[in-house]
N, C-alpha and C positions, 0 to 999 in steps of 0.2 A: 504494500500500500504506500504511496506516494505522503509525505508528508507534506502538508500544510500551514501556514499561518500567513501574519500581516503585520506591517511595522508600522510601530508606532514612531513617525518624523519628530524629532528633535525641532523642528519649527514651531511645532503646538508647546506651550507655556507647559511644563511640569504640572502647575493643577489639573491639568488635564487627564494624566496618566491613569487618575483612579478610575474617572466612567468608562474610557476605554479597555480599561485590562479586567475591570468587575463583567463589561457587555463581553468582552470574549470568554472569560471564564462561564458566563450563565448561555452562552449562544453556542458552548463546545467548540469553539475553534481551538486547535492544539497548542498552538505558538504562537507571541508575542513576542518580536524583535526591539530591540533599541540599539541605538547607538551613543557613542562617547566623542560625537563629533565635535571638533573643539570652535567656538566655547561657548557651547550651548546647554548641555546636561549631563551630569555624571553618570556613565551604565552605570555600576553597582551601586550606587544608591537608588534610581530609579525602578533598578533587577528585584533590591532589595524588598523594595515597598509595593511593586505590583504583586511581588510574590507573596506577601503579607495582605493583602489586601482580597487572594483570588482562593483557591481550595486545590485546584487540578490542570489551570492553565500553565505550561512551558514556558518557560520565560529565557530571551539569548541577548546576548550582548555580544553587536556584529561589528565593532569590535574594541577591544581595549589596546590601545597603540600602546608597545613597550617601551620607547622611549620615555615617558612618562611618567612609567610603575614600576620600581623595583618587585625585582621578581619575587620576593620573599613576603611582601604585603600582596602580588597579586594572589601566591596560593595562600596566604591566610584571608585573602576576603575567596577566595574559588570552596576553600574546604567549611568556611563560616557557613556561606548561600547551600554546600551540599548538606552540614547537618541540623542546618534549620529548616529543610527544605528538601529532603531526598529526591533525587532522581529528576530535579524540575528548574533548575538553573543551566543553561548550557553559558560555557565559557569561549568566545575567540579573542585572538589575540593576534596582532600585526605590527605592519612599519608604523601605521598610522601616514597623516599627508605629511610629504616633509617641509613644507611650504610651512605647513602649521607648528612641527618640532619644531625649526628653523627660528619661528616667534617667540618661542618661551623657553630657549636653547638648550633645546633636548634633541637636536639634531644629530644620527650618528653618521660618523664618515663609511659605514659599509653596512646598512640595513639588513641585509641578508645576514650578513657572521651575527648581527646583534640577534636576531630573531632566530637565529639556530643553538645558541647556547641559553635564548632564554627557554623555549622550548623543552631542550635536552634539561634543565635545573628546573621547572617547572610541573613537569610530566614527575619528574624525580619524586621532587617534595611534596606532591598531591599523591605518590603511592608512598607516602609514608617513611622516606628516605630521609638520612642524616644525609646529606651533601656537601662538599667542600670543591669547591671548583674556580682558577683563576685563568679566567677565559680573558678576550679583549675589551669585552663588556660586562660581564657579569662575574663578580665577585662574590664568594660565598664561603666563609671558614664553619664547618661545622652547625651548618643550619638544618633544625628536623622542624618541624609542626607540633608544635604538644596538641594538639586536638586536630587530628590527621581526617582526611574523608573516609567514613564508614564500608563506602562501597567507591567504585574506580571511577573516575569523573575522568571524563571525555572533553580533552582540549583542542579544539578549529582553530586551525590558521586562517586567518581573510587576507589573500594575496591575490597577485593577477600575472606576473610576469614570469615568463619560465622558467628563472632559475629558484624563484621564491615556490612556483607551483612543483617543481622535484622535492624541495626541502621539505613542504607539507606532506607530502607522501612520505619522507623518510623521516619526520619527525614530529608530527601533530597525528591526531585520531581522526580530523575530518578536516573538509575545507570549507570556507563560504565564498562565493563568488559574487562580482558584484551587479549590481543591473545594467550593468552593461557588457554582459555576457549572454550574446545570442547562444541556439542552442548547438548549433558546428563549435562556436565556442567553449560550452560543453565538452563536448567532447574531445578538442583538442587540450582542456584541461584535465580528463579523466587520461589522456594518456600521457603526459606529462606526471602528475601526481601517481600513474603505476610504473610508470619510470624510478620515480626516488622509493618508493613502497621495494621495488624488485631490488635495485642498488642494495638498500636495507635489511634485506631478505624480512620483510612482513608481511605477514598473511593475513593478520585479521583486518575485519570491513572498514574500507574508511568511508564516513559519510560524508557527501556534499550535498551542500545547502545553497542554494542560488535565488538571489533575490529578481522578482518581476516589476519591473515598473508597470503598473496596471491604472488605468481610469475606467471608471463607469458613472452612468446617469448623466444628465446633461451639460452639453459640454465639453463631455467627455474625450473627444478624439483631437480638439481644441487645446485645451489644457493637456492633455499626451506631447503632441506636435510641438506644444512650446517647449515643453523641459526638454524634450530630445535635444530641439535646436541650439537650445541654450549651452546644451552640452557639447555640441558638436559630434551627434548622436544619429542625428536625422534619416544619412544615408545608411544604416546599416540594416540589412532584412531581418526580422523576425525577431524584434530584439525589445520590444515593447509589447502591450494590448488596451485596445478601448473597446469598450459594449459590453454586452450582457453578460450573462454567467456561462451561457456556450461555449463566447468566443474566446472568453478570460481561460477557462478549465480545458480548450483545445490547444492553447499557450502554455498551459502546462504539464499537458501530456504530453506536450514534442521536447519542454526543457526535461523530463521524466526519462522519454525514449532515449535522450541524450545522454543519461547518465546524473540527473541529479535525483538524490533520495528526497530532497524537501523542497518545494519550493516558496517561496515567503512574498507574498503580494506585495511589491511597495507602491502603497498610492503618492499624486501628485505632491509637490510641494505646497502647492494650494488647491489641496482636498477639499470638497468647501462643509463635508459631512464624514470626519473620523470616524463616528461610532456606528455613520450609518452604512460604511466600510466595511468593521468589522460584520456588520450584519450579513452584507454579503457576500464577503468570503466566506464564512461560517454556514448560514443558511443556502444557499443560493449554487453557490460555485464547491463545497466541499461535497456536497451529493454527487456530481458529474466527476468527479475526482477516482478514479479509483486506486 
């Protein structure tokens, strides 16, 4: 079964986050993504409080830039959200934009070596591990977790380029790709990321999570067309959707054939109805879903 959910944009004010994550947790949608897009709202305190506030909704943060977070505070809040919370936090973690490290000079001179040791010491200490490691980035003398995750927490890389998409395969549990990943691009990521899996010798599932930029209700292919544009997005085929629940859940059965396990609906930046969003990915478009 294909997964599903829908993100909640960092453009809507934080008060917002409670009616959106209460209407997905009561409408059954699975997943609720955020982001720690800088510098708009913190993931894990956002992660924290929708997951406090919902019973059975997934809650992901797509993603936590590491230059940012020492690695030893991000698995003390990864292993905090798993045992207050089993099984319903998903963790990614990235370069983050370096436009934006760059601002608050947490810029690193080689993104990929930082994201592969933090990784390799992160994965470590969320199984429980004393670790000592004097990498080029990441320093660690005898760091454990006194309150370790219960059960094994599943750490996503959100990367895009091909030497970051090997790494993720040979050293994260899954990936997230970003919505600007048609679904060829899919699959040119799924063999890249079984590239560095193979390198690795790893065998178990990596999952990927690709987010859709999606519009519906009125408007709808209006407001598509602009953020494409804006991004410089426009000409690329199949790489968005507007309309109904048909043509949304045919959008994701081709990103599915392609190789992603979840797909996460991201509506416009000017959505002009959040909640009424989640209604119809939940309602509407998870039924056609299989």
């Amino acid at each position: 079964m294909t997964g599903l959910g829908a993100v909640f944009r960092p453009q809507l004010p934080p008060e917002r986050l409670r009616s959106v994550a209460r209407l997905a947790d009561e409408s059954g949608l699975e997943e609720l993504w955020l982001w720690e897009d800088c510098f708009l709202e913190g993931g894990v305190s956002a992660a924290s409080a929708a997951l406090a506030w919902t019973e059975r909704l997934r809650v992901g943060v797509g993603l936590l830039p590491v230059p940012l977070r020492n690695v030893a505070v991000t698995a003390m809040e990864a292993a905090t959200l798993e045992r207050m919370f089993p099984g319903r936090a998903i963790l990614g973690v990235g370069h983050g934009v370096q436009s934006w490290m760059g601002q608050v000079g947490a810029r690193a001179e080689s993104p990929v070596t930082l994201l592969r040791e933090y990784l390799d010491a992160l994965r470590a200490l969320l199984r429980g591990e004393r670790v000592t490691t004097e990498g080029r980035y990441v320093h660690l003398d005898g760091v454990a977790l006194d309150w370790p995750p219960a059960e094994p927490v599943r750490v996503l890389a959100g990367v895009t380029g091909p030497r970051s998409l090997r790494l993720s395969g040979e050293a994260a549990d899954g990936t997230i790709l970003t919505a600007s990943t048609s679904p060829e691009g899919v699959r040119r990521a799924r063999a890249l990321i079984d590239e560095g899996r193979a390198s690795a010798g790893r065998t178990a599932p990596h999952h990927v999570v690709v987010y859709l930029l999606t519009a519906t209700g009125p408007g709808a292919a209006a407001r598509l067309r602009a953020e494409l544009d804006a991004e410089g997005l426009g000409s690329v085929p199949e790489l968005a959707v507007a309309g109904d629940a048909g043509a949304v859940a045919k959008a994701v059965r081709r990103l599915a054939e392609a190789g992603a396990d979840t797909v996460i609906l991201q509506p416009t930046a000017d959505e002009p109805d959040p909640e009424g969003f989640v209604r119809f990915a939940a309602g509407e478009v998870r039924p056609l879903v299989p």
